[in-house]
Backbone bond lengths (Angstrom), bond angles and torsions (degrees), N, CA, C in turn:
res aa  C-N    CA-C-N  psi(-1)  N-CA   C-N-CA  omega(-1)  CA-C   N-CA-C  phi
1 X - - - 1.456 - - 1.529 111.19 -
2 X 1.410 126.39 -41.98 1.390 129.03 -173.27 1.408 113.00 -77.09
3 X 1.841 107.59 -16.64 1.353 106.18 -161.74 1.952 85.52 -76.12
4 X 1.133 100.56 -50.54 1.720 117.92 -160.68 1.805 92.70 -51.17
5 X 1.113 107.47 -38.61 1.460 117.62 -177.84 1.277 116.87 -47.53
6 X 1.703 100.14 -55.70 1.487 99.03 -169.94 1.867 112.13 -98.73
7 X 1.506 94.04 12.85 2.253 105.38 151.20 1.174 96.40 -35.12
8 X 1.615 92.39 -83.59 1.586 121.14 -148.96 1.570 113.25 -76.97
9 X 1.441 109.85 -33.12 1.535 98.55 178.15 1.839 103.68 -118.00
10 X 1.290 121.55 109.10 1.311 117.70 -154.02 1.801 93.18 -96.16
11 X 1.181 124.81 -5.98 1.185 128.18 -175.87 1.549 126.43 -96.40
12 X 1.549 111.37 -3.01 1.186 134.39 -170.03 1.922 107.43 -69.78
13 X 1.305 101.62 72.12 2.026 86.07 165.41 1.046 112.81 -31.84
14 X 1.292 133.52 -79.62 1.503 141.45 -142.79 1.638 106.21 -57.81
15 X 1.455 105.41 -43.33 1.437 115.61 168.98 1.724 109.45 -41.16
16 X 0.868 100.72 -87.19 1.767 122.11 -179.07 1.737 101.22 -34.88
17 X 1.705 112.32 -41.51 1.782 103.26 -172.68 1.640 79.75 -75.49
18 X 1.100 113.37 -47.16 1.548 81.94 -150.14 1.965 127.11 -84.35
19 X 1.479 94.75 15.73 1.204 128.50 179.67 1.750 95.07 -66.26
20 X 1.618 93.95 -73.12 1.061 138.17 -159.98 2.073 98.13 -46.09
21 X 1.281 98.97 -17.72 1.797 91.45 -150.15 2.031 80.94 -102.72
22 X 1.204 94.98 -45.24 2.057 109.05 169.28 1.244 106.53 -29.81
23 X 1.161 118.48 -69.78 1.795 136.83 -178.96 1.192 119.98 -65.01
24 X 1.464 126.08 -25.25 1.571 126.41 -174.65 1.467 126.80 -41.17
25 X 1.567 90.14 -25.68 1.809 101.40 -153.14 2.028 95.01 -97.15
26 X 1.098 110.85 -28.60 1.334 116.99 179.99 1.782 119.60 -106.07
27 X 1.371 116.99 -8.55 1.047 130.13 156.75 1.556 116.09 -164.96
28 X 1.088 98.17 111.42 1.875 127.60 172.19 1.230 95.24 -36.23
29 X 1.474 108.96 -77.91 1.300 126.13 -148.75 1.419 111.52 -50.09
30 X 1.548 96.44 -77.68 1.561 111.65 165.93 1.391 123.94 -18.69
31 X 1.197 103.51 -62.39 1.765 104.56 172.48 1.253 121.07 -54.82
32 X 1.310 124.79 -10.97 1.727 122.94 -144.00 1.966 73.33 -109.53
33 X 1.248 113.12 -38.67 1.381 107.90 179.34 1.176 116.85 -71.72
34 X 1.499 117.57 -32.81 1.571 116.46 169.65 1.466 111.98 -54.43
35 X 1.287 112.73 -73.27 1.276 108.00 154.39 1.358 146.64 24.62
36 X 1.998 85.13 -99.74 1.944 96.25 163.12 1.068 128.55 -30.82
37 X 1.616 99.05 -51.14 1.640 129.90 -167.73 1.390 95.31 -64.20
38 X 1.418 136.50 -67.53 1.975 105.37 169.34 0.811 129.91 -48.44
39 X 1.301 125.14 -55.73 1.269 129.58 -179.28 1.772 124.43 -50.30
40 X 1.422 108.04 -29.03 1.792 120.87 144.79 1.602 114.37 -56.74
41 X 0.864 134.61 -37.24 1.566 155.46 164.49 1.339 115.01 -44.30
42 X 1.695 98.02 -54.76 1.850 110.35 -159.21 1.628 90.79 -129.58
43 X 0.810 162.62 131.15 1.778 142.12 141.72 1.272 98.24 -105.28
44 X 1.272 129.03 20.84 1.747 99.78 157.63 1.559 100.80 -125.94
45 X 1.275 130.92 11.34 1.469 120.32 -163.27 1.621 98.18 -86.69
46 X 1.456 120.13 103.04 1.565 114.49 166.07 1.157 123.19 -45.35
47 X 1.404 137.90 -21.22 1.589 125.12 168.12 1.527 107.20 -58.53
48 X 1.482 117.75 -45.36 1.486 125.87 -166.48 2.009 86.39 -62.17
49 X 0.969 105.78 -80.96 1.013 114.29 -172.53 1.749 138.82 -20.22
50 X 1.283 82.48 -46.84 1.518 127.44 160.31 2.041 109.55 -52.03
51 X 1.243 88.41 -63.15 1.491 117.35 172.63 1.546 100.55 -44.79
52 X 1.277 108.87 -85.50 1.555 114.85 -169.77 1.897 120.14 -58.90
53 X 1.268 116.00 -28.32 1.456 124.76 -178.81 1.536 91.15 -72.92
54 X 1.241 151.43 -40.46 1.539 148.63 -150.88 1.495 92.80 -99.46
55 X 1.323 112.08 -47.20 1.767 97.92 -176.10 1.461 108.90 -92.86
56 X 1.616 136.65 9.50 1.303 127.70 125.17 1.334 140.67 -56.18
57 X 1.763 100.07 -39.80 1.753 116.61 168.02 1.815 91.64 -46.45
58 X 1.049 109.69 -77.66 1.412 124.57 -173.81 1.271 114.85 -13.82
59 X 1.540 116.35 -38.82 1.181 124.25 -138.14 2.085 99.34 -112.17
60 X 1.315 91.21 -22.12 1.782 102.08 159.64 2.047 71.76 115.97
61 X 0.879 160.25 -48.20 1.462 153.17 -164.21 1.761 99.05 -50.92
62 X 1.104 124.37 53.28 1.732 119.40 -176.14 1.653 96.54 -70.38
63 X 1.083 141.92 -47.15 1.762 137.66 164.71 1.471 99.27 -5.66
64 X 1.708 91.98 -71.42 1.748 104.73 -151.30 1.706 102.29 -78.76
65 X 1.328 122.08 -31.80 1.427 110.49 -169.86 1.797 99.83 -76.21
66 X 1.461 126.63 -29.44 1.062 127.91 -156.50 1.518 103.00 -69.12
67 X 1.585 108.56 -50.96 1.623 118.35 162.57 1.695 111.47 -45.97
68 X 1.023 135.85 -38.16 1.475 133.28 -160.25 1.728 92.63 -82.35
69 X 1.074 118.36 -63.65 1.622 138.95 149.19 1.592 109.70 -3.68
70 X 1.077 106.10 -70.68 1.279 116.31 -178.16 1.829 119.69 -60.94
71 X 1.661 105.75 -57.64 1.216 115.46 163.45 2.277 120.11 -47.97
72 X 0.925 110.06 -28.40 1.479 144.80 166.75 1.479 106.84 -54.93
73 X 0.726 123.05 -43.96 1.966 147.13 -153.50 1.549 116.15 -113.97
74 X 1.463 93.45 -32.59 1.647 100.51 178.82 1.616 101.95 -106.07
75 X 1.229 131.64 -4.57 1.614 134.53 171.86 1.315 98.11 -88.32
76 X 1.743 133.23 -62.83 1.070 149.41 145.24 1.604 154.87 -52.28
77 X 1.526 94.94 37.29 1.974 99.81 -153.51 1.680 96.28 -72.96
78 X 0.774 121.22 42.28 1.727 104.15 177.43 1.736 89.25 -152.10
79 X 1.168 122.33 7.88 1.879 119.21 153.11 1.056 108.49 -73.14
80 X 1.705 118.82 117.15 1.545 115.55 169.35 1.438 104.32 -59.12
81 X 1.487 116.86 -53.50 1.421 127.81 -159.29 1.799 100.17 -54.06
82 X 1.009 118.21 -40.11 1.948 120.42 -179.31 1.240 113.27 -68.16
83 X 1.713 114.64 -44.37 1.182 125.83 158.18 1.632 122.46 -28.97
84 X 1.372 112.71 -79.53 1.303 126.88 179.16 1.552 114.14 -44.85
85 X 1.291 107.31 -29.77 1.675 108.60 -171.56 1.028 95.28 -91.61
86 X 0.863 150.10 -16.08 1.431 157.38 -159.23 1.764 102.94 -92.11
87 X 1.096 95.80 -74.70 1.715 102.83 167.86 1.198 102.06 -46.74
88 X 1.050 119.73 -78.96 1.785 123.81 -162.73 1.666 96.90 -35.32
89 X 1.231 143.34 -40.86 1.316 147.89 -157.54 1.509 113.07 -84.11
90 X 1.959 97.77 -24.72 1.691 106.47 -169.85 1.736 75.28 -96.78
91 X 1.107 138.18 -56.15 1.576 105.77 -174.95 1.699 137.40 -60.73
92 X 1.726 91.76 -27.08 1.694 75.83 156.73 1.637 125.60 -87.31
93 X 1.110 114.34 8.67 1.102 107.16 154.31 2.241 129.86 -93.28
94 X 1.472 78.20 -0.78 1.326 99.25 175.57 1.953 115.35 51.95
95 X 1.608 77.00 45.92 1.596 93.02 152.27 1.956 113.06 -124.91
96 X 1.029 72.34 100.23 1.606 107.61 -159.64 1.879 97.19 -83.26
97 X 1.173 105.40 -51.38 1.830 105.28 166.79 1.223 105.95 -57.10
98 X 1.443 150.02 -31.15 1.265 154.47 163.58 1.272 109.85 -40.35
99 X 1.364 112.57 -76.89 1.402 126.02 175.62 1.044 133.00 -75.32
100 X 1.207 133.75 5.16 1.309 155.19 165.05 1.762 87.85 -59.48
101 X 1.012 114.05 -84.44 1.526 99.72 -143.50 2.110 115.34 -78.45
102 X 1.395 95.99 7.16 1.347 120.36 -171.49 2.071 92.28 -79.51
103 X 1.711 83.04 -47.39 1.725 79.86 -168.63 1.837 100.16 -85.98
104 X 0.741 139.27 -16.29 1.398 141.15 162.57 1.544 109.90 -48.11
105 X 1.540 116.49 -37.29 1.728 131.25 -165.51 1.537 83.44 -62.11
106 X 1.626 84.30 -74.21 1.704 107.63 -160.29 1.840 112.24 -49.43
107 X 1.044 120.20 -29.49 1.683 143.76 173.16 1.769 90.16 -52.94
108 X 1.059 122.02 -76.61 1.508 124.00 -174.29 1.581 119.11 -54.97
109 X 1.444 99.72 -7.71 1.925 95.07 171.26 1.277 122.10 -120.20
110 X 1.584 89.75 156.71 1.931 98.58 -161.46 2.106 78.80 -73.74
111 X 1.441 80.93 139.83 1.645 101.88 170.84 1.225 128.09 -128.31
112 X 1.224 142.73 -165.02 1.249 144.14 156.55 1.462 112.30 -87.98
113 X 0.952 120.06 147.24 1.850 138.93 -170.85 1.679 113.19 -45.48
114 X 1.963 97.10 -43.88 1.240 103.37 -162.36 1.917 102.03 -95.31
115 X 1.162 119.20 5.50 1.345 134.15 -177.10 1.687 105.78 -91.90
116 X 1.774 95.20 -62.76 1.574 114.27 179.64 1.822 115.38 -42.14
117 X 1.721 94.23 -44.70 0.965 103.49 -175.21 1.898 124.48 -74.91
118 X 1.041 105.91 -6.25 1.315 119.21 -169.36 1.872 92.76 -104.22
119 X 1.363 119.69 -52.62 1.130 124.77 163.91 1.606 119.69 -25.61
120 X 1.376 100.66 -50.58 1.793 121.00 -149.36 1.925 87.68 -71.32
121 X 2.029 95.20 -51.00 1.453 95.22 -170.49 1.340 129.56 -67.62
122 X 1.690 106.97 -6.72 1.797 115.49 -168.99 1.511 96.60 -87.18
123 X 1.600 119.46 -42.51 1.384 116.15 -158.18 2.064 95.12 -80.79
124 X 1.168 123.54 -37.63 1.522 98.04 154.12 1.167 146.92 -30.64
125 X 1.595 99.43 -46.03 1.404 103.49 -174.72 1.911 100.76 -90.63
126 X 1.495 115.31 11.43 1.294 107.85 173.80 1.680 93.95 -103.33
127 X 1.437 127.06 -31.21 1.063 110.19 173.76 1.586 117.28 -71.24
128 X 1.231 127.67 -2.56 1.551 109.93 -170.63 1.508 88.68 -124.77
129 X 1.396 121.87 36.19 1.619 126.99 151.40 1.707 124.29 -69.47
């Protein structure tokens, strides 16, 4: 549907991110170009952004997704979901004082189960750093 989408409407960000997130699992690459390609479209929309820093992490480039990440977080600081990736990105880079107080934010809000739960498992692995 998104491919047919972005035929006819070649200008569609959202198309292209969400192309981009479809394809990830069967081609890296591809997606990381879908990607770009919104994010050329949009450069300030933190979902895109969001989008492209996680499927760079993905991609072993954690430098460049962590920066995109960040920019993502500071357009958007009240997205749990940007939040979390965000942290998750400062602990594998094992800046753990970074994320410390990111997951402390997110710790104090009522969430969803499958968020909380991903939450619960990152700040472990920041406590047994």
């Amino acid at each position: 549907a998104y491919l047919k989408l972005i035929k006819i409407q070649h200008n569609s960000a959202l198309a292209y991110n969400n192309l981009a997130w479809i394809v990830q699992e069967k081609d890296l690459k591809l997606a990381i170009t879908y990607a770009e390609k919104a994010l050329s479209l949009d450069k300030k929309n933190p979902l895109i952004l969001d989008t492209v820093g996680m499927l760079l992490v993905r991609d072993g480039q954690i430098e460049q997704g962590s920066a995109l990440l960040k920019q993502a977080v500071d357009i958007a600081p009240n997205n749990n979901e940007l939040l979390y990736h965000y942290a998750e990105v400062l602990v594998m880079q094992n800046h753990i004082a970074e994320a410390t107080p990111i997951l402390y934010k997110l710790n104090q809000l009522e969430l969803g189960s499958s968020l909380k739960d991903r939450i619960k498992t990152l700040q472990t692995r920041v406590n047994n750093e």
